[in-house]
N, C-alpha and C positions, 0 to 999 in steps of 0.2 A: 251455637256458632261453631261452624267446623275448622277445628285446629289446624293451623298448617304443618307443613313438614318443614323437619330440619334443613332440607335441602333448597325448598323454596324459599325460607327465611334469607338464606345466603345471597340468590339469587335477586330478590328485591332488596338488597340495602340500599341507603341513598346511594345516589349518583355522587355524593362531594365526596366521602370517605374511599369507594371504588377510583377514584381519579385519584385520589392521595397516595392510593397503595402502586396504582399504574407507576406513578411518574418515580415514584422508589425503587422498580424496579431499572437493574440493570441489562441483565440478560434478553435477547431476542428471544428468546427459549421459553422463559418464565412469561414474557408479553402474548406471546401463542397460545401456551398453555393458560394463560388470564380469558383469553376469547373465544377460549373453546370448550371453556365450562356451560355457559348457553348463551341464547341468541341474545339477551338482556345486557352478559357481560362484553358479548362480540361486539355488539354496537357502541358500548359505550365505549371499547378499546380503540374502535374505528376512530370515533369522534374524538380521543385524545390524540392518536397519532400525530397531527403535525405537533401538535406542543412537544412530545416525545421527540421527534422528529430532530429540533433545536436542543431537547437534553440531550440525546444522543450521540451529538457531532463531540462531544466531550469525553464520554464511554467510547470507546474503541469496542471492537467485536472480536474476536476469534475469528481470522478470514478464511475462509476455503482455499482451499489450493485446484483451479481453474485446467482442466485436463483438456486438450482437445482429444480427440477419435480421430487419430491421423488416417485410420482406413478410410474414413466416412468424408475425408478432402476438407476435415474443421468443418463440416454441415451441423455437427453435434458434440457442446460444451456438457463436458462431467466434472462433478465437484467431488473432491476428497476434503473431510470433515476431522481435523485434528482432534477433536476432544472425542469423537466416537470411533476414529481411526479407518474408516473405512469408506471407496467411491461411494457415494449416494444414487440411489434409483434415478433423483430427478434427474431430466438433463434442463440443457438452456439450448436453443434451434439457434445458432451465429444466424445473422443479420444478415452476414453477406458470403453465402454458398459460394462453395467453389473459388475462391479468392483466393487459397492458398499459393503460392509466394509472395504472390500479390499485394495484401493488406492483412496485417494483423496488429497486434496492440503491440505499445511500444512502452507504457505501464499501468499503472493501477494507484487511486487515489480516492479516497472519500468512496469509496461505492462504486466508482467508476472506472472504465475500461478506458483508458488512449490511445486511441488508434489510427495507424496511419497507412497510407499508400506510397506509388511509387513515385507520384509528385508530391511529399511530405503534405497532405495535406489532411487535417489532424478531425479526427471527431469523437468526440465524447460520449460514449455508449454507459449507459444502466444495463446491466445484464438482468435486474432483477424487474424491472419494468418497461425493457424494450427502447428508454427512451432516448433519441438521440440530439445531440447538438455539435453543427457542424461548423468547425470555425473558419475563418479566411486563410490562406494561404499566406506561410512565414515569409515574408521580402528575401529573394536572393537566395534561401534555401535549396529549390530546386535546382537551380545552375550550380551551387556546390556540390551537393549529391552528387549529382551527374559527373562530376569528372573524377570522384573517386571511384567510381566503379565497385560499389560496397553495398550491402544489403542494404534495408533503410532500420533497421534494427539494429545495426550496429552503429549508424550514424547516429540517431537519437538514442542517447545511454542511459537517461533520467526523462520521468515525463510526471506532474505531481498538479495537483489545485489545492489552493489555499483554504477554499470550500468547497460547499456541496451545492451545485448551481442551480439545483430544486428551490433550497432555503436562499441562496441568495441568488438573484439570474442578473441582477443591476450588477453586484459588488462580486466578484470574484475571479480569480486570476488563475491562469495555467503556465507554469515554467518548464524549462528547457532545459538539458545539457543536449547539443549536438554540435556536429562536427568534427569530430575528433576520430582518426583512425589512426590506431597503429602508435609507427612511431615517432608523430608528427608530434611536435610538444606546442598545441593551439588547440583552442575551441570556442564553441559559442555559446554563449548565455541569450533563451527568448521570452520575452514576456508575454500573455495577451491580456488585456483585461478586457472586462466587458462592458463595463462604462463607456472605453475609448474605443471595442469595436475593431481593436487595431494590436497590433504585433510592435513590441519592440526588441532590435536584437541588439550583439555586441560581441567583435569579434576579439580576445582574450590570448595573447602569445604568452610564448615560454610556458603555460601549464597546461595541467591537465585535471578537471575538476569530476570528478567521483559522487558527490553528490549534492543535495540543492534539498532543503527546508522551511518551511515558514517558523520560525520561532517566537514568540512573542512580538506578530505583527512586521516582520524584518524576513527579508531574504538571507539565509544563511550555506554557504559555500564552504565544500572543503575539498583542497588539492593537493597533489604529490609533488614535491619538484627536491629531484636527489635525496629522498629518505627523510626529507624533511616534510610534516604534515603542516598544515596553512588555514586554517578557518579565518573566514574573510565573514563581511556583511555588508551588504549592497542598501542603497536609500529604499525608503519604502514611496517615495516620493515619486510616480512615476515621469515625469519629464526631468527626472535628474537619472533615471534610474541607470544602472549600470554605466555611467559615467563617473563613478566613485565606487573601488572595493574598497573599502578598509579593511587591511588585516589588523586580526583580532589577535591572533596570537600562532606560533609558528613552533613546532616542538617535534624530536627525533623522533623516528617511527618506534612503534611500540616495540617491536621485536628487531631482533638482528636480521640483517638478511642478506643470502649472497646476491651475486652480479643475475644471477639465473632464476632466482626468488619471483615470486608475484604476489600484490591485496591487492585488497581491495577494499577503501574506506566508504564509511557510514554514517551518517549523523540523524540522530535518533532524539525526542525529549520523552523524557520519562514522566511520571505520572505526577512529579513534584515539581514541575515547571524547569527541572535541568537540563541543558544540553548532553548528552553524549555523542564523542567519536569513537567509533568500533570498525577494529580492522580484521581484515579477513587473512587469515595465510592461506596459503594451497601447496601442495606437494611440490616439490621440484623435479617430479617426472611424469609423464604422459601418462593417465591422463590428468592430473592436475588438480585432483577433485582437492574440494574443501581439506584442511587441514587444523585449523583451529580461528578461535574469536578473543579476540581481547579485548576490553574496554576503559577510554578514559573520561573519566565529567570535567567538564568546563568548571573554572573558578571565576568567575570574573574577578575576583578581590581587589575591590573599587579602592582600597586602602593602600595596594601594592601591585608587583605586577599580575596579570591575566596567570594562570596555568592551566591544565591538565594534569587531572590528578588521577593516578590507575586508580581504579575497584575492582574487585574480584568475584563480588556477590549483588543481583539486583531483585536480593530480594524474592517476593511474591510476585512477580513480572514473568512475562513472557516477551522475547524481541521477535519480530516477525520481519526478515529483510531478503532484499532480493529486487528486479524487477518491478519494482514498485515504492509509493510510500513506506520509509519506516516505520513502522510503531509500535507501544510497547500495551501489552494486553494485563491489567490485572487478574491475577488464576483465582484469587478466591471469591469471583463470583461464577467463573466456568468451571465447573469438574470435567477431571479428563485433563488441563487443559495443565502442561507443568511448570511447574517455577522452576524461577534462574534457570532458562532454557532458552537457546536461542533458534524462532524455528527457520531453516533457510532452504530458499531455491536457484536457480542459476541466476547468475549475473548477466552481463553485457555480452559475455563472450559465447560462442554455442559448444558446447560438450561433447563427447563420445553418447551414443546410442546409452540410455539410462538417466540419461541428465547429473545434476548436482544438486539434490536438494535431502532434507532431512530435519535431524532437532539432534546440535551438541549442546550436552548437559556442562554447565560451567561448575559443577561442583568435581565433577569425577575427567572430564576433556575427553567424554566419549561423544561417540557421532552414532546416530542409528540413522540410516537412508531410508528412504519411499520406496528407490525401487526395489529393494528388496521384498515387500509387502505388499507393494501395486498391481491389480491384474494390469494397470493398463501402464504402455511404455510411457516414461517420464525422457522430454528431450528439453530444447533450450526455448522453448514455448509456455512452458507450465506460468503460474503469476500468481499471487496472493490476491484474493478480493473481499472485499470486507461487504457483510450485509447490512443494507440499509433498509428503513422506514418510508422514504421517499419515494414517491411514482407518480405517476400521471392522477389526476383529481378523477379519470373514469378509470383507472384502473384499482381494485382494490389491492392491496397490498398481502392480502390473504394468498389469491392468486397463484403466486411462485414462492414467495418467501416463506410461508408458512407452512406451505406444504412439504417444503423440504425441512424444514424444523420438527415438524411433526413426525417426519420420517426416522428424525433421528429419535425423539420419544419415545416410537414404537416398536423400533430395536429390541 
């Protein structure tokens, strides 16, 4: 009887044991490299993906940082790769050429792209599997737009989903900040869900809200008004919804700051089911870039009152904010990838020519920028996207995702 080889041995283990080791894994990187040992391991990686899929939405990723080729009129999306630090070969072909001023994303959530035009009307793009879904038009939106006379990027400041509308297409929701320009102290909170098929909004005076999260199943808000920070929580109830904030608890801005000062707050949960509020400084002269990060955790202390309590270390964490969902990446399953580090890119507002984006170290309160390093110019376009398992059931997911995974392998 002819002995087999070591390599073949590997290759035919059961299928139970190989699916144990799949779903242990964390990393996009390690699932690649799983499928690409042979065609026996690929299929079987194939056939666990969705189950992956659903562990997934738990593990956060390492998101790329989304470049357009502003020569190219945004026809052609380049990824720059934190943990290997460098643009990647792949690109992504935008969906909709030549639309530049026209329509671009307004943020980034779960995997996904939100993107809007000049009638706010919003869709939901996969860059990783082309897929798209186009929702109704927000009530009343456009005739607000309209009379501010303001980009549509500026008007929508926050754009998030609660899921990832592969895994759930019945149950999942997408929120809002918009409306808000300048020095107008109002805005608007909008819901959609998919169930109802329908937009709910709500127009919101005296503040101005910074950012919008799911936390433990609850819409959670947080706003400025006179140096005072505000995290509020809306019903999860949608025909009650935004017809009750509750503030949660209301506490002095983290730093001093003069009358000429700017943040910009954050709320973030970390990998222990906590809240964080993380405020941004910026210079007080032109151009304003990034200036430092500070961060406080929610108490709830059911025994006593709510606080905020400063911390100065988080750990084996990475925070990823900007444009997008926040969230917090654990390092010790990415190499490359740093602790107590927070990585950012521009906010709401658009920047001098190089943009605003980088990684300050919270241990030392140094900042290293992108563009310093970037062949390609960084502006107020750039977005965090995080890579998913999720695509169309004829699209294999090897496709785009893995290729650029592999890319970075081969380095």
């Amino acid at each position: 009887m002819k002995k087999r080889s070591k390599n073949k041995d590997w290759a035919w283990l059961p299928e139970i044991p190989l699916e144990l080791i799949l779903v242990k894994l964390v990393s996009l990187k390690d699932f690649a490299c799983f499928g690409a040992a042979c065609k026996r391991w690929n299929s079987i990686a194939n056939d666990t993906r969705k189950k992956l899929c659903v562990l997934n939405e738990s593990r956060p990723q390492p998101p790329f940082l989304l470049i357009p080729e502003y020569g190219s009129r945004y026809d052609r999306l380049r990824l720059y790769s934190v943990t290997e630090r460098k643009i990647l070969h792949s690109q992504f072909q935008n969906p909709y050429p030549n639309s530049y001023p026209d329509l671009g994303w307004v943020g980034s959530s779960r995997g996904w792209l939100l993107v809007a035009d000049q009638s706010l009307k919003i869709t939901l793009f996969n860059p990783f599997s082309y897929k798209a879904i186009i929702l109704p038009p927000i009530p009343g939106a456009a005739e607000s737009f309209s009379k501010l006379r303001v980009h549509f990027k500026w008007f929508i400041t926050k754009a998030i989903l609660s899921a990832d509308p592969v895994l759930h297409p019945h149950d999942f929701e997408v929120s809002l900040i918009y409306g808000y320009y300048f020095g107008r102290r109002s805005c608007r909170l909008g819901v959609y869900k998919s169930s109802e098929k329908a937009w709910t909004s709500r127009l919101v005076e005296d503040t101005k809200f910074y950012d919008i999260i799911y936390h433990k199943g609850k819409i959670h808000l947080v706003d400025d008004n006179i140096g005072i920070a505000q995290l509020l929580v809306a019903t999860d109830h949608l025909s009650r919804l935004f017809t009750t904030l509750v503030p949660v608890i209301r506490a002095p801005a983290i730093t001093t700051h003069s009358r000429r000062s700017r943040r910009y707050l954050y709320l973030v949960e970390n990998g222990d089911g906590d809240l964080l509020v993380i405020e941004r400084s910026f210079q007080e002269k032109y151009p304003n870039l990034t200036r430092k990060f500070e961060f406080k955790k929610f108490d709830p202390n059911p025994e006593g009152v709510p606080q905020l309590v400063k911390i100065k270390d988080i750990g084996d964490n990475a925070v990823f904010l900007g444009r997008h969902e926040s969230i917090v990446v654990p390092t010790c399953h990415f190499p490359g990838l740093r602790r107590n580090c927070i990585y950012f890119s521009t906010d709401d507002l658009p920047r001098e020519r190089g943009g605003d984006a980088g990684i300050f170290n919270l241990d030392d309160g140094s900042i290293e920028r992108y563009n310093n390093n970037l062949p390609l110019p960084l502006c107020d376009d750039v977005v965090w996207i995080m890579p998913t398992l999720t695509c169309h059931d004829n699209i294999k997911w090897q496709t785009k995702l893995s290729s650029m995974i592999h890319e970075e392998l081969d380095s």
